[in-house]
C-alpha positions in Angstrom: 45.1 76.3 107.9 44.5 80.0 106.7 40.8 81.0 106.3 41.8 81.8 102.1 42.3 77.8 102.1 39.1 76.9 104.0 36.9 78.7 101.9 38.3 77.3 98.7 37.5 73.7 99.9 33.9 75.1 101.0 33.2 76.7 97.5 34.1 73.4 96.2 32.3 71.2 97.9 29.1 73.3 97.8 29.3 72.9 94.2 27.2 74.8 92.6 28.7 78.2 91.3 28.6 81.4 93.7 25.4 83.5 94.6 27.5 86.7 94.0 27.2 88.8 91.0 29.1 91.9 92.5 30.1 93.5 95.0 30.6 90.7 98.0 31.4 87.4 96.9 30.8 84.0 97.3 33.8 83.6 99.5 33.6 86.8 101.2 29.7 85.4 102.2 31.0 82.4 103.5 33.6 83.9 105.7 30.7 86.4 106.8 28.8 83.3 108.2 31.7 81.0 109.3 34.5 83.2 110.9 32.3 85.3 113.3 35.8 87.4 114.8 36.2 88.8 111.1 32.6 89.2 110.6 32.6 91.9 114.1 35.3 93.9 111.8 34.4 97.7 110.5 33.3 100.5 111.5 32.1 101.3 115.2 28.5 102.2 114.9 27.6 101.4 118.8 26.3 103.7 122.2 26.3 103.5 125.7 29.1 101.8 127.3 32.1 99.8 126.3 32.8 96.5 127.1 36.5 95.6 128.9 38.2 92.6 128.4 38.7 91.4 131.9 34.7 92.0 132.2 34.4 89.5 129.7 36.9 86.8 130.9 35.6 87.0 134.8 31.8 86.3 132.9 33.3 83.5 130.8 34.7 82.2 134.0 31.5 82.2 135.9 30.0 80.4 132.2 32.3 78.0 132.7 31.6 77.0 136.2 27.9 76.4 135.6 26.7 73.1 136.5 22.9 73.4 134.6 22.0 75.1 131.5 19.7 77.4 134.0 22.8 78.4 135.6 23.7 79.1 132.1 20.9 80.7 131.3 21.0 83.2 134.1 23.9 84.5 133.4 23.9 84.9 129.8 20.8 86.9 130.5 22.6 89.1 132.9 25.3 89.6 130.6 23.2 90.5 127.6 20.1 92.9 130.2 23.9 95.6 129.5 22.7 95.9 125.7 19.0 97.3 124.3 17.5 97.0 120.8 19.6 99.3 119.3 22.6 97.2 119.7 20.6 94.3 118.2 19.8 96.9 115.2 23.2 98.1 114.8 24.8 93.8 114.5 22.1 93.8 112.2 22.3 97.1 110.2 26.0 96.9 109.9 25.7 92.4 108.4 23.0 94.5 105.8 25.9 97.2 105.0 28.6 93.9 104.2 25.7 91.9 102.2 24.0 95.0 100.3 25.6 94.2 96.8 24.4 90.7 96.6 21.6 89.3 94.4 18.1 90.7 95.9 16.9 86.9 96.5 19.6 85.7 98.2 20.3 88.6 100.1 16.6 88.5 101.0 16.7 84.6 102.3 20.5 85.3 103.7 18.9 88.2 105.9 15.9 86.5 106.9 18.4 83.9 108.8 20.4 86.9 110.1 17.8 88.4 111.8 16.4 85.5 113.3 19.7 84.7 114.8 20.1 88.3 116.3 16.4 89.3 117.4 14.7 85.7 117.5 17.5 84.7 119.8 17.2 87.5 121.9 13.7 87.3 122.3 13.9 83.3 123.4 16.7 84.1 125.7 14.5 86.9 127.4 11.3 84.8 127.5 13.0 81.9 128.8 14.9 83.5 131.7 11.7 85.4 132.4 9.4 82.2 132.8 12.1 80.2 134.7 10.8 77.7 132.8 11.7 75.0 129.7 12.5 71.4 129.5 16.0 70.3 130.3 17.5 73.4 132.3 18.4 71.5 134.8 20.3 69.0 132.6 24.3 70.0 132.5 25.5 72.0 129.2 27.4 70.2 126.7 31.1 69.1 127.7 32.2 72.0 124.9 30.9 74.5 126.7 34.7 75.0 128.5 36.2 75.6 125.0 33.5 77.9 124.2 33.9 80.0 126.7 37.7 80.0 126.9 37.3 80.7 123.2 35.1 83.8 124.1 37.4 85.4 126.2 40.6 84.9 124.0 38.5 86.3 121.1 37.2 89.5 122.7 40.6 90.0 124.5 42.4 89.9 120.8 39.1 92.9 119.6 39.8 94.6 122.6 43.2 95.5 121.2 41.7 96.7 118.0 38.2 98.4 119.0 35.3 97.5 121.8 34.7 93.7 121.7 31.0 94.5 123.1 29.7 93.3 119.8 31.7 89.9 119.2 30.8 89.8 122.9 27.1 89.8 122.5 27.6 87.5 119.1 29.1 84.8 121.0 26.3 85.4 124.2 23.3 84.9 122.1 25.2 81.7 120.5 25.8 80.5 123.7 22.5 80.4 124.5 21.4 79.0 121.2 24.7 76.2 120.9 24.2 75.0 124.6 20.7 76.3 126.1 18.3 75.3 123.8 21.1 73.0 121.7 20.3 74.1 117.7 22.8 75.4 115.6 24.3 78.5 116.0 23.4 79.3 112.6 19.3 78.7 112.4 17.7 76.0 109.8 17.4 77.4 106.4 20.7 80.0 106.6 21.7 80.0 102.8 25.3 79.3 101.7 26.6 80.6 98.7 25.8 77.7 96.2 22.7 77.2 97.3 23.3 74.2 100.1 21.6 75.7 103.4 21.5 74.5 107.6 18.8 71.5 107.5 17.6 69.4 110.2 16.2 66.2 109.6 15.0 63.7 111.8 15.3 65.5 114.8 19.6 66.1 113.8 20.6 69.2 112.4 22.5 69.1 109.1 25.4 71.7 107.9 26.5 71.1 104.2 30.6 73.3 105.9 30.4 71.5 109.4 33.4 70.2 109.4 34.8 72.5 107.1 35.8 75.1 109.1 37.0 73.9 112.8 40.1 75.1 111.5 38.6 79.1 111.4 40.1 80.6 114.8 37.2 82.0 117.0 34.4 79.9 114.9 31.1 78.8 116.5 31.5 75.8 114.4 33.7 73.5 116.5 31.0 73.9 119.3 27.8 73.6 117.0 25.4 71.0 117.6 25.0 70.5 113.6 26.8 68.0 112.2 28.3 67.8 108.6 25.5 66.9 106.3 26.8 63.4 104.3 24.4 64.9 101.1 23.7 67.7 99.6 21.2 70.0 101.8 19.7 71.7 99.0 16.0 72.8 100.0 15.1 70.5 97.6 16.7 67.5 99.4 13.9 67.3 101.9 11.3 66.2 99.2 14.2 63.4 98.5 14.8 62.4 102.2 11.0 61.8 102.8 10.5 60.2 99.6 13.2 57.8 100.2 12.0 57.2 104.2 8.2 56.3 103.0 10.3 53.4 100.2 12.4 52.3 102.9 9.2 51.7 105.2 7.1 50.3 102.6 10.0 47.9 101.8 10.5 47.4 105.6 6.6 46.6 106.0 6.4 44.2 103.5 9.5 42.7 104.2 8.5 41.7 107.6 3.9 41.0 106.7 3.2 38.2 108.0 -0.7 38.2 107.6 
């Protein structure tokens, strides 16, 4: 399905009309957030040293072989200890450059998100493999973590014939540690989508209001998130709703079942 026809069904089942006033629009935000291999597109504002293809695949091999998410672990963080903070300011600097004509609010809340999936991620990723510590390390990644990684490599072997993939590549590193390391979404809770539906969690699952949306976007993180789609609207405001409903339900389940 082409990524023109995905958005259109997103943008109508958000609902609400588009953030956008100028500039970048509704759809173009969505495909900013959704199809990560578009999103790498532009200009090359990078340092230091390139990135090969066949780098990448033997890494995504050795991904693939892991048989614990500390296995995992390690070699993410080897992968990523090749990049410093000014890679992590120029992903960021050059999402500000694609969003900089959108409304200040939801440019401000859309950005917010950004960074915390960029620099937040990084940071958890050093900290962890630092204190060789963490609950569940030893546990085996997710059965999608083969996709993912063959994913990867097919993805930064098709930028490599455009331009250096060692951005995608460090994209799809930090989401690898967020999607099957620490298992959240690779998009954090409370990332904004045009419309105004954002990534929840509630109840200890995580909600996406495009989840199943876009499995059809080639090189997506969203076939491998741990979010699932979202069966209501995931409007901030929903949460107030959801725990209003809960305390009915368990008032009508107490007295239901009183036997005093």
């Amino acid at each position: 399905m082409q990524l023109r026809a995905i958005l259109e069904r997103i943008r109508r089942f958000l609902g609400r009309e588009g953030s956008s006033r100028s500039g970048t629009g509704p759809d173009e935000v969505s495909s900013l957030l959704i199809d990560t291999f578009a999103e790498d597109g532009g200009e090359e504002t990078g340092h230091g040293e390139t990135v090969s293809a066949a780098a990448i695949r033997t890494a995504c091999r050795r991904m693939q072989e892991t048989e614990t998410k500390r296995d995992l672990l390690r070699i993410i963080a080897d992968e990523t200890a090749a990049y410093d903070l000014r890679d992590l300011e120029a992903m960021n600097a050059r999402f500000e450059r694609k969003v900089a004509h959108l409304p200040e609010d939801y440019r401000g809340r859309l950005l917010s998100s950004v960074r915390e999936e960029i620099f937040g991620a990084h940071h958890r990723l050093i900290l962890l493999s630092r204190n060789g510590g963490g609950r569940g390390l030893d546990e085996s990644p997710a059965p999608a973590l083969g996709g993912y990684c063959s994913m990867v490599a097919e993805a930064c072997t098709a930028k490599a014939r455009e331009k250096d993939p060692k951005y995608l590549y460090l994209k799809y590193l930090l989401s690898a540690f967020t999607i099957f390391v620490v298992e959240e979404p690779a998009h954090p809770v409370g990332t904004p989508f045009p419309g105004g539906q954002i990534v929840d969690e509630w109840e200890g699952i995580y909600l996406c209001p495009v989840r199943d949306l876009a499995d059809d976007v080639p090189f997506a993180l969203c076939p491998y998130c741990p979010a699932v789609q979202s069966t209501e609207p995931t409007y901030p405001e929903m949460r107030a709703r959801r725990q209003e409903r809960r305390r009915r339900e368990c008032l009508a389940n107490y007295w239901t079942n009183y036997k005093g």
